[in-house]
C-alpha beads as a LAMMPS data file, in Angstrom:
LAMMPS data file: protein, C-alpha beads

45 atoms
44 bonds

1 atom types
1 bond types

-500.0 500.0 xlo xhi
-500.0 500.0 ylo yhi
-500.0 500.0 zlo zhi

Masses

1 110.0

Atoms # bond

1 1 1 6.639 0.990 9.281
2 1 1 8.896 4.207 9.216
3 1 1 9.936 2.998 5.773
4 1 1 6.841 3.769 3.657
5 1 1 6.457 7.406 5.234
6 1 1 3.818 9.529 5.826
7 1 1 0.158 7.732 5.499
8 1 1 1.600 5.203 3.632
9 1 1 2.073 2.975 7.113
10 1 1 -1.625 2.818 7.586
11 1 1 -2.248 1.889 4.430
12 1 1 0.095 -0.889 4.697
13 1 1 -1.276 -2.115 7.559
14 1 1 -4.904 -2.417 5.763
15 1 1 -2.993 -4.191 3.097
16 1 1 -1.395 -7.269 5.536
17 1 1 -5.430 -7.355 6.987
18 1 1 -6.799 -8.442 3.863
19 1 1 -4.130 -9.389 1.463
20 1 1 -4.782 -13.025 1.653
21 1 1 -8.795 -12.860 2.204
22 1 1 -10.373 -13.987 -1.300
23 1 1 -13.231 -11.870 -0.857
24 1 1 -10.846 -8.394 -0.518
25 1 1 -8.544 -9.325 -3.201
26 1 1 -9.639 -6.730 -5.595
27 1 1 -9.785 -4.196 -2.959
28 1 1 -5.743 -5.740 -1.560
29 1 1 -4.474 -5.631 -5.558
30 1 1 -5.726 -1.630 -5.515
31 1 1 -4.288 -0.929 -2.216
32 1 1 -1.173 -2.607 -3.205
33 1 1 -0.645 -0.792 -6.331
34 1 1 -1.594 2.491 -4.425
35 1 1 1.090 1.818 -1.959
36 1 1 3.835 1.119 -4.689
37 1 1 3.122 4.318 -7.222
38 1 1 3.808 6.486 -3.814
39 1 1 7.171 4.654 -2.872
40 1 1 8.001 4.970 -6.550
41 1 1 7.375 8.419 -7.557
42 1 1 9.907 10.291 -9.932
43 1 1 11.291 12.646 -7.367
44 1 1 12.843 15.704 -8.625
45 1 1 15.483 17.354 -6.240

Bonds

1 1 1 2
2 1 2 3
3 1 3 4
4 1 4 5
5 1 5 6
6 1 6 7
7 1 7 8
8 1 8 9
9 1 9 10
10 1 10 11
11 1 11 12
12 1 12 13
13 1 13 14
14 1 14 15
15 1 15 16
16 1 16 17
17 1 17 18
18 1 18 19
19 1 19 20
20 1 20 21
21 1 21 22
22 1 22 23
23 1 23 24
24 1 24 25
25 1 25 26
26 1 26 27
27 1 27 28
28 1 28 29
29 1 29 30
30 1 30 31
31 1 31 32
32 1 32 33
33 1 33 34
34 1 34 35
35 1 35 36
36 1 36 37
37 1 37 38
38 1 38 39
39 1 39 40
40 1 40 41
41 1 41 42
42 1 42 43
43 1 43 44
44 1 44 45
């Protein structure tokens, strides 16, 4: 997805692989909060 930016599309598409597998959800929560501190990060411009 072009919206998530650079590396972050990869990861993303790990995430929708094993989001809903019970045996991955500790590694999908991880991921997931990986994915969200980069696409919040305090920019400063």
């Amino acid at each position: 997805m072009k919206y998530f930016g650079e590396g972050l599309s990869e990861k993303h598409k790990e995430l929708v692989k094993i989001i809903r597998k019970k045996d991955k959800i500790s590694q999908a929560k991880s991921l997931f909060l990986d994915i969200h501190a980069n696409l919040h990060l305090e920019r400063t411009y």
